[in-house]
MARVO-267257 format. One record per atom (N, C-alpha, C): atom name; residue in three letters; x negated, y negated, z negated. Coordinates in steps of 0.2 Angstrom, whole numbers. Layout:
# residues N
@atome:CA, residu:ALA, u:X, v:Y, w:Z
...
This chain:
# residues 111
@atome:N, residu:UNK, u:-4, v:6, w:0
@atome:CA, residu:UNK, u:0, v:0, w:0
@atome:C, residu:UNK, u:-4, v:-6, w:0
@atome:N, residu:UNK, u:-5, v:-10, w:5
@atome:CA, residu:UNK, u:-9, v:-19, w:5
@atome:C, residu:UNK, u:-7, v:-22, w:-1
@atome:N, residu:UNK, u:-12, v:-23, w:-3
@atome:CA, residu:UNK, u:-13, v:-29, w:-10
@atome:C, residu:UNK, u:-9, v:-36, w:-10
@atome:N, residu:UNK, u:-2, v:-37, w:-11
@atome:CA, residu:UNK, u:0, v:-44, w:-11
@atome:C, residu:UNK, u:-2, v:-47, w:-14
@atome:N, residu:UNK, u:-4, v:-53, w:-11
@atome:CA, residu:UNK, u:-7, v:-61, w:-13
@atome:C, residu:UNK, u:2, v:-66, w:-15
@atome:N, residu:UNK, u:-2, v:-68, w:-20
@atome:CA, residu:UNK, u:3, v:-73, w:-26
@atome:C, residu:UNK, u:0, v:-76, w:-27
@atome:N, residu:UNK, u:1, v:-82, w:-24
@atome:CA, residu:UNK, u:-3, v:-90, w:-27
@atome:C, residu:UNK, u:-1, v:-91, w:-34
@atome:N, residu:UNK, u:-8, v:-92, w:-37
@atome:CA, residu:UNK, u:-6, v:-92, w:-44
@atome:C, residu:UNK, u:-3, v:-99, w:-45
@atome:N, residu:UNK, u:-4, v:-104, w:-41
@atome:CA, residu:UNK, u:-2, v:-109, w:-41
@atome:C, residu:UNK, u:8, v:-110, w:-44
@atome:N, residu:UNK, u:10, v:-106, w:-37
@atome:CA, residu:UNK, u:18, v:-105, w:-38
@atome:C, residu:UNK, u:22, v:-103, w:-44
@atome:N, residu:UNK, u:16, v:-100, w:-49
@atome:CA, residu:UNK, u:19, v:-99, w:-57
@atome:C, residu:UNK, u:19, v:-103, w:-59
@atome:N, residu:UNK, u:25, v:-107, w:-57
@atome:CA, residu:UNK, u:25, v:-117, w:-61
@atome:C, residu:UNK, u:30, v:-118, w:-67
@atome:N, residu:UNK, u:36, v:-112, w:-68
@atome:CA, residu:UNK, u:41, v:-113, w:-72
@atome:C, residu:UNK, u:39, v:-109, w:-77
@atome:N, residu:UNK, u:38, v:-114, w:-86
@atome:CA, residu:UNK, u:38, v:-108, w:-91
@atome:C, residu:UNK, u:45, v:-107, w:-93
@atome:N, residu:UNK, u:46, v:-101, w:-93
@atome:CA, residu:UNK, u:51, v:-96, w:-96
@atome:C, residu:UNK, u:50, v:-95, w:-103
@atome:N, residu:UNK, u:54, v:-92, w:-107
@atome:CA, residu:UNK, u:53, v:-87, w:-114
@atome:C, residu:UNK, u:57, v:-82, w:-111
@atome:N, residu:UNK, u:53, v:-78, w:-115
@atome:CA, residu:UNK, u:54, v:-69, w:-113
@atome:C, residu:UNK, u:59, v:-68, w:-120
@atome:N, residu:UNK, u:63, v:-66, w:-121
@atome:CA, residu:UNK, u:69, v:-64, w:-129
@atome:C, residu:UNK, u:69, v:-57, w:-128
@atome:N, residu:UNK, u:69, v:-55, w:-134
@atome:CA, residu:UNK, u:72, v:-48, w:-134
@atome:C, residu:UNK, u:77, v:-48, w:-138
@atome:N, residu:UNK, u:82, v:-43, w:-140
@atome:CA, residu:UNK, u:89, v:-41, w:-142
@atome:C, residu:UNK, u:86, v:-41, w:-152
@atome:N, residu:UNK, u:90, v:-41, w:-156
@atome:CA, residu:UNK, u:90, v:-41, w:-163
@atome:C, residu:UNK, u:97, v:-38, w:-162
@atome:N, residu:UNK, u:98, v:-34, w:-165
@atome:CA, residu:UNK, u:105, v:-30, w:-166
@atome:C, residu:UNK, u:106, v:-32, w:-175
@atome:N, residu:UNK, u:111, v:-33, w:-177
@atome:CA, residu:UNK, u:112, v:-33, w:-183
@atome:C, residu:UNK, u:119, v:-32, w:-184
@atome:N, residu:UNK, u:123, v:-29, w:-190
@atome:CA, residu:UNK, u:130, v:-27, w:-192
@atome:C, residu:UNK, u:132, v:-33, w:-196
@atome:N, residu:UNK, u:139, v:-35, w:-194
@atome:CA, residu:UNK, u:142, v:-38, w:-200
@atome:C, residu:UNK, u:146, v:-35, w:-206
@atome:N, residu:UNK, u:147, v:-38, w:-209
@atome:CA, residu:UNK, u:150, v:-34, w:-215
@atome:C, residu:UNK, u:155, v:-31, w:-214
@atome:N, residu:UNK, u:161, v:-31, w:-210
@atome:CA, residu:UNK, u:166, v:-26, w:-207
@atome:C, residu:UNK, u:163, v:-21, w:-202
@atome:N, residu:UNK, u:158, v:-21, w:-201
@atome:CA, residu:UNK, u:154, v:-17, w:-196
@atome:C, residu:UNK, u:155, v:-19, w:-189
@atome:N, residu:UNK, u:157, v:-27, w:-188
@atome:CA, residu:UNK, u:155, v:-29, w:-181
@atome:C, residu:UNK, u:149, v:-29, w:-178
@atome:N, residu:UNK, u:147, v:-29, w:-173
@atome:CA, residu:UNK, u:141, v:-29, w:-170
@atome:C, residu:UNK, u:138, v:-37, w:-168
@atome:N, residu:UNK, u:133, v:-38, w:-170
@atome:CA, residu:UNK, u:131, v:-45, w:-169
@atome:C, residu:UNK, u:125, v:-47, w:-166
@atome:N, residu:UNK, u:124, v:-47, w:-157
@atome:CA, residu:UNK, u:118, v:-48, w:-155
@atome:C, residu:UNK, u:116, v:-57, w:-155
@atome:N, residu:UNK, u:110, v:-54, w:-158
@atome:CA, residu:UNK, u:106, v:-61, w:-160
@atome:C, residu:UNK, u:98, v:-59, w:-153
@atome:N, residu:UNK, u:95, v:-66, w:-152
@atome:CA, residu:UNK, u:89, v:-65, w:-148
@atome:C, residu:UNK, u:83, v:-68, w:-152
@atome:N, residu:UNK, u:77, v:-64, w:-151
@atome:CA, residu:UNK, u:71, v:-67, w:-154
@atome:C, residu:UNK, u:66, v:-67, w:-148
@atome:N, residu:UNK, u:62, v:-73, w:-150
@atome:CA, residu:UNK, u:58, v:-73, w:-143
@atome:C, residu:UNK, u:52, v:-71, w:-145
@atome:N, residu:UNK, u:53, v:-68, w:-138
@atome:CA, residu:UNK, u:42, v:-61, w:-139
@atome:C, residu:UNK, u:36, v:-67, w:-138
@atome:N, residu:UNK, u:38, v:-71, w:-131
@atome:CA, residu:UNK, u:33, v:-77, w:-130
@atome:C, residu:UNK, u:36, v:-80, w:-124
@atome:N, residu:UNK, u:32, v:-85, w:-123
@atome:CA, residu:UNK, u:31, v:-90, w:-115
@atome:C, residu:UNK, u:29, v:-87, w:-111
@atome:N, residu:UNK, u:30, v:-88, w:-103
@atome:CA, residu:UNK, u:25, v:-86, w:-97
@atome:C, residu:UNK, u:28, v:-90, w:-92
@atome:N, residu:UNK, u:22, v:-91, w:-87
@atome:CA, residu:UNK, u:24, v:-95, w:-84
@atome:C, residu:UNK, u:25, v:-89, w:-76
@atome:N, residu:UNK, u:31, v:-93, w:-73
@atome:CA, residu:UNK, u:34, v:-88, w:-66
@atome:C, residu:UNK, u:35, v:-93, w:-62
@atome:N, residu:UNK, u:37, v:-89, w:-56
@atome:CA, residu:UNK, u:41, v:-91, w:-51
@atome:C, residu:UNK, u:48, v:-88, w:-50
@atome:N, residu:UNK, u:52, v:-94, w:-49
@atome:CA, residu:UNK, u:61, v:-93, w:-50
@atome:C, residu:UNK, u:63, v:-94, w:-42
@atome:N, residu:UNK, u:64, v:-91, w:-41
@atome:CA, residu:UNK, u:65, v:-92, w:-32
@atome:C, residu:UNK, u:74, v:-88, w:-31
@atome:N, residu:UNK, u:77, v:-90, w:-28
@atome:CA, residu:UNK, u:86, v:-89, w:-30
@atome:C, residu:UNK, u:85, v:-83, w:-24
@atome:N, residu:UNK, u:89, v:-78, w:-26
@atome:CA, residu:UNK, u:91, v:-73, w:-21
@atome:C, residu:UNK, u:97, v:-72, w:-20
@atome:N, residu:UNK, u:102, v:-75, w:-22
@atome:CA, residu:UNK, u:106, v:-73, w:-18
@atome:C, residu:UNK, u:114, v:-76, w:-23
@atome:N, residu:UNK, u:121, v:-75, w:-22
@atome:CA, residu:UNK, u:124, v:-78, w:-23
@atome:C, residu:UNK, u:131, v:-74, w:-21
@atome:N, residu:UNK, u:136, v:-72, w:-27
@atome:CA, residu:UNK, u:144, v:-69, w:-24
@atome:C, residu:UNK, u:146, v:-65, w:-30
@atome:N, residu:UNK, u:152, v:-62, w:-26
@atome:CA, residu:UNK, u:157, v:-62, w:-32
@atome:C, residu:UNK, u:154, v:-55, w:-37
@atome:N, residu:UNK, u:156, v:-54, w:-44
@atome:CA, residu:UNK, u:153, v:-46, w:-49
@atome:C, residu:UNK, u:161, v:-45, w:-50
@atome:N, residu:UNK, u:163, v:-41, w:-48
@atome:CA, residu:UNK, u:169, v:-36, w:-52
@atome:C, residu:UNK, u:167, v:-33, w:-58
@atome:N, residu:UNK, u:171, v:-36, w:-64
@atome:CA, residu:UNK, u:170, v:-36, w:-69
@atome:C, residu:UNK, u:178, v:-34, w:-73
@atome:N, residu:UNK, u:180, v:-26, w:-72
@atome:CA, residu:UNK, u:186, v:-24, w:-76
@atome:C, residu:UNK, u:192, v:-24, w:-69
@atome:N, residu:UNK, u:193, v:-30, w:-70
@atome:CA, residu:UNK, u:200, v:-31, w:-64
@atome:C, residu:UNK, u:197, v:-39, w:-63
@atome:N, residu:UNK, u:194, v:-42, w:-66
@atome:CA, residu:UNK, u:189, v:-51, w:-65
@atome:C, residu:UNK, u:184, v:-50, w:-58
@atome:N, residu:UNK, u:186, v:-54, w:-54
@atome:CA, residu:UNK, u:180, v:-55, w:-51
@atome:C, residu:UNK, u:177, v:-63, w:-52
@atome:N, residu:UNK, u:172, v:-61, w:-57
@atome:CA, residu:UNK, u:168, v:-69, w:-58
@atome:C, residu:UNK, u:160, v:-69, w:-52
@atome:N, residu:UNK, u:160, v:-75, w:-52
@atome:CA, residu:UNK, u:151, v:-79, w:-48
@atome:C, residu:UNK, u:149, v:-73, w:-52
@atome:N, residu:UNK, u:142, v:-72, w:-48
@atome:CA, residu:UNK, u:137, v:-71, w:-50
@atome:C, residu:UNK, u:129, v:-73, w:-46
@atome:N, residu:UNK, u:126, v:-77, w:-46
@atome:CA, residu:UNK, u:119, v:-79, w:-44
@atome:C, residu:UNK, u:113, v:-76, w:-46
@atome:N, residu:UNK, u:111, v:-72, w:-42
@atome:CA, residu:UNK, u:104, v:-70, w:-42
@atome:C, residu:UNK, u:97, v:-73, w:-41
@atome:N, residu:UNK, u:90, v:-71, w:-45
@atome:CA, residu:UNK, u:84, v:-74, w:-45
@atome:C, residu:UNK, u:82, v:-69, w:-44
@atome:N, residu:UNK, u:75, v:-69, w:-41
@atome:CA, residu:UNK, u:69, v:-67, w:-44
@atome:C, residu:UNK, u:64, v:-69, w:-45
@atome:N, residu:UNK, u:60, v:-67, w:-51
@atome:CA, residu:UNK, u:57, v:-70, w:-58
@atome:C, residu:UNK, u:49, v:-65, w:-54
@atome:N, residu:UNK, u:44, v:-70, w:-54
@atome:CA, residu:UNK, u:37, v:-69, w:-51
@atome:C, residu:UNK, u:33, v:-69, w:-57
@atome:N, residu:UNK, u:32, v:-66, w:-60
@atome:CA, residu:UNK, u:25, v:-66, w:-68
@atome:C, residu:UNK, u:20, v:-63, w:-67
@atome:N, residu:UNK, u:13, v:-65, w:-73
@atome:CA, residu:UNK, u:9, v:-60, w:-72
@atome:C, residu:UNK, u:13, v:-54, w:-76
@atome:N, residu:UNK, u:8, v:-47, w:-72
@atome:CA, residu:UNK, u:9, v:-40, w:-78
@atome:C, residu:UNK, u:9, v:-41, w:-85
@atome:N, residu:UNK, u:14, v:-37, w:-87
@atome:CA, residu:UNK, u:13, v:-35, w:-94
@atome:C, residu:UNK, u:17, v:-29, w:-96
@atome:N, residu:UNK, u:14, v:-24, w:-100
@atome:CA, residu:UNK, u:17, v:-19, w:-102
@atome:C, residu:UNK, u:23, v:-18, w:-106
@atome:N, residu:UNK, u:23, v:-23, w:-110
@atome:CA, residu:UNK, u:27, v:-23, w:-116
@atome:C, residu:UNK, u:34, v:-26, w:-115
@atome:N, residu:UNK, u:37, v:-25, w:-108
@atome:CA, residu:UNK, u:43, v:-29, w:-103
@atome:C, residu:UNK, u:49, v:-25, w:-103
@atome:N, residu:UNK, u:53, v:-25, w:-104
@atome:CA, residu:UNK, u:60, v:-18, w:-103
@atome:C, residu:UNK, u:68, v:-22, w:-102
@atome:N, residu:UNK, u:70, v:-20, w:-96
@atome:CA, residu:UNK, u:76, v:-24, w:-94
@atome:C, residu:UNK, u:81, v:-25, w:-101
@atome:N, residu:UNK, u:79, v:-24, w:-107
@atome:CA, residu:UNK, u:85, v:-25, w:-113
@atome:C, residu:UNK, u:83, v:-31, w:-114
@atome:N, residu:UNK, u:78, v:-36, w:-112
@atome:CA, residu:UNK, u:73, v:-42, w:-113
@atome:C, residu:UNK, u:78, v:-46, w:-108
@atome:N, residu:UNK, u:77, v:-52, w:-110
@atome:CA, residu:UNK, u:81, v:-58, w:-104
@atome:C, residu:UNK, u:76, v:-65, w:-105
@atome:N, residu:UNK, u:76, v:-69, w:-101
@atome:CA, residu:UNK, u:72, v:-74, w:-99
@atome:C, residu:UNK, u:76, v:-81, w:-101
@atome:N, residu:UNK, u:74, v:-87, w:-103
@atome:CA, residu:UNK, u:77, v:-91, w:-105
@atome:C, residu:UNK, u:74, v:-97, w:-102
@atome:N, residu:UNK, u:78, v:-103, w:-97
@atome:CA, residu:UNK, u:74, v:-108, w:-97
@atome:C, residu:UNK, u:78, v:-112, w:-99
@atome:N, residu:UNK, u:76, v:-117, w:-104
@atome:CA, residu:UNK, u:80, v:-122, w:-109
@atome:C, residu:UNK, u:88, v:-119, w:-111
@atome:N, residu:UNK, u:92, v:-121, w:-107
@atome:CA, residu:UNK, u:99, v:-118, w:-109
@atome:C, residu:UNK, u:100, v:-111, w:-104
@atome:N, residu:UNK, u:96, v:-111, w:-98
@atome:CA, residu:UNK, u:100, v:-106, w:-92
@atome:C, residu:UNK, u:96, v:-98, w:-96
@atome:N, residu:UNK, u:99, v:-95, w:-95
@atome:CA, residu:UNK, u:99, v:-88, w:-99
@atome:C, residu:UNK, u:99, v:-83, w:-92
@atome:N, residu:UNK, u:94, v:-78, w:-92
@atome:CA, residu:UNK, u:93, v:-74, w:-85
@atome:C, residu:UNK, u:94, v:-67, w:-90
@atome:N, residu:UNK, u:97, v:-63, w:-85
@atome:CA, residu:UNK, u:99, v:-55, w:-88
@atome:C, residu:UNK, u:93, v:-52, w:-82
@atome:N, residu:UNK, u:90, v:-49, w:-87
@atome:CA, residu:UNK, u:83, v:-43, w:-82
@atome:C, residu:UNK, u:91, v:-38, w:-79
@atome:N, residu:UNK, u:88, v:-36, w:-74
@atome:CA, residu:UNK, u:93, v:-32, w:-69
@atome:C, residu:UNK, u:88, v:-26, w:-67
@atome:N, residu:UNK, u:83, v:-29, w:-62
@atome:CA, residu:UNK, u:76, v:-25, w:-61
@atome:C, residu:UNK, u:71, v:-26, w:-64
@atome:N, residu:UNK, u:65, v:-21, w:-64
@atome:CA, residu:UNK, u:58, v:-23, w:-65
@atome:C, residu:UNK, u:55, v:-19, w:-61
@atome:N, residu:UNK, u:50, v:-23, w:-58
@atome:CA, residu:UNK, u:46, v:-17, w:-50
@atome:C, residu:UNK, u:39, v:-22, w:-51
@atome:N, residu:UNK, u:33, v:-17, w:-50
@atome:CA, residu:UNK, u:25, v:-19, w:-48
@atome:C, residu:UNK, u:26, v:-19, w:-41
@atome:N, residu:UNK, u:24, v:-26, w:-37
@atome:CA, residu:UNK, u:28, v:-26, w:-31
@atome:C, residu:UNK, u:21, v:-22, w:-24
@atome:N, residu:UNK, u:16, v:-22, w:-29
@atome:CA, residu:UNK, u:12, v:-19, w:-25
@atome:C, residu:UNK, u:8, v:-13, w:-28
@atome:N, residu:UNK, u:10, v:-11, w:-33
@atome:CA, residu:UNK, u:8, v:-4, w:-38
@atome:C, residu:UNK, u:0, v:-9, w:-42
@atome:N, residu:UNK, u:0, v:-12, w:-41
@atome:CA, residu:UNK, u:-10, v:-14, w:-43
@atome:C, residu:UNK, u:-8, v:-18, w:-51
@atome:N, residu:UNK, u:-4, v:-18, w:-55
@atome:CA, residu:UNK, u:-2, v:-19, w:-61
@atome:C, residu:UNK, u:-5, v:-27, w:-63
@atome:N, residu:UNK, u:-6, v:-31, w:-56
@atome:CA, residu:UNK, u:-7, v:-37, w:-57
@atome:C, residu:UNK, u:-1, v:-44, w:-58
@atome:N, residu:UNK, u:7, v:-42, w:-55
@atome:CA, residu:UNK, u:12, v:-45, w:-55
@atome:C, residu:UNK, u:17, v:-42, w:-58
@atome:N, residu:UNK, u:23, v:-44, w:-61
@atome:CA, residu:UNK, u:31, v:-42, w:-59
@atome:C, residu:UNK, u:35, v:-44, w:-58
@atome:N, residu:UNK, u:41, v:-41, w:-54
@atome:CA, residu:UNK, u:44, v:-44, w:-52
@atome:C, residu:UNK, u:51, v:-44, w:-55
@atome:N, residu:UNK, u:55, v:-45, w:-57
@atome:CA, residu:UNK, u:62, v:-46, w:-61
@atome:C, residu:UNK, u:67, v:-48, w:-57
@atome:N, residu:UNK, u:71, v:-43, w:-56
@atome:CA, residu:UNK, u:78, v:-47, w:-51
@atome:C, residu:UNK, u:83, v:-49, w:-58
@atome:N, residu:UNK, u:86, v:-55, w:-57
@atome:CA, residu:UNK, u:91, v:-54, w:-64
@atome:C, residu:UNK, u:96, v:-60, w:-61
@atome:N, residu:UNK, u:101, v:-60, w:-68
@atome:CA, residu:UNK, u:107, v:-62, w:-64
@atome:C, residu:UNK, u:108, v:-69, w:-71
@atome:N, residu:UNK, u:109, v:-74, w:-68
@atome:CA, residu:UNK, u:111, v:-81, w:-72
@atome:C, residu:UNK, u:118, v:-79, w:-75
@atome:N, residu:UNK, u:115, v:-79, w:-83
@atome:CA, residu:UNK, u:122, v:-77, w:-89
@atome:C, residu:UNK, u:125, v:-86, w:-87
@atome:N, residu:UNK, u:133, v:-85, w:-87
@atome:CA, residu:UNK, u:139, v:-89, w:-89
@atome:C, residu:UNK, u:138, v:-91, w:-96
@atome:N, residu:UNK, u:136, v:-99, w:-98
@atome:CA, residu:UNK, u:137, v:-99, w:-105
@atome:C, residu:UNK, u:144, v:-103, w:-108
């Protein structure tokens, strides 16, 4: 597989990386709270845009994909935050196998 080239330049936007904190309420509701892992700087480039059947709803949904250096410590339960806009990991793919990049398709949460 050819080695893609990624202008390190184009990683302009910092992001935070969140992971999930699960905790119970005292009637035994479910409570997802978020703590953030770190910062990284990516590329946010839009992929794409149209309707998610959800139940019998068809809401928007807008697509990125999120350009980062590697890291191993990554897993689609993680979601991306910039200021208020909230990304849901969808995918995660080494776009050339050389563990230099990742690439993240995710989908922009409705706040």
């Amino acid at each position: 597989m050819p080695t893609l080239f990624i202008d390190p330049g184009s990683l302009n936007q910092e992001l935070l990386l969140e992971e999930p904190l699960v905790s119970f309420g005292g009637v035994g509701d479910l409570h997802e709270l978020w703590s953030e892992v770190s910062s990284l700087w990516a590329q946010l480039e839009h992929a794409g845009a149209g309707p998610r059947i959800l139940g019998e709803q068809e809401l928007p949904e807008v697509t990125y994909r999120i350009t980062f250096r590697y890291r191993p410590d990554i897993s689609s339960t993680m979601r991306f935050r910039k200021g208020e806009r909230v990304f849901r990991i969808l995918t995660l793919h080494d776009p050339d196998e050389t563990g230099r990049y990742l690439v993240a398709r995710v989908s922009e949460e409705v706040q």
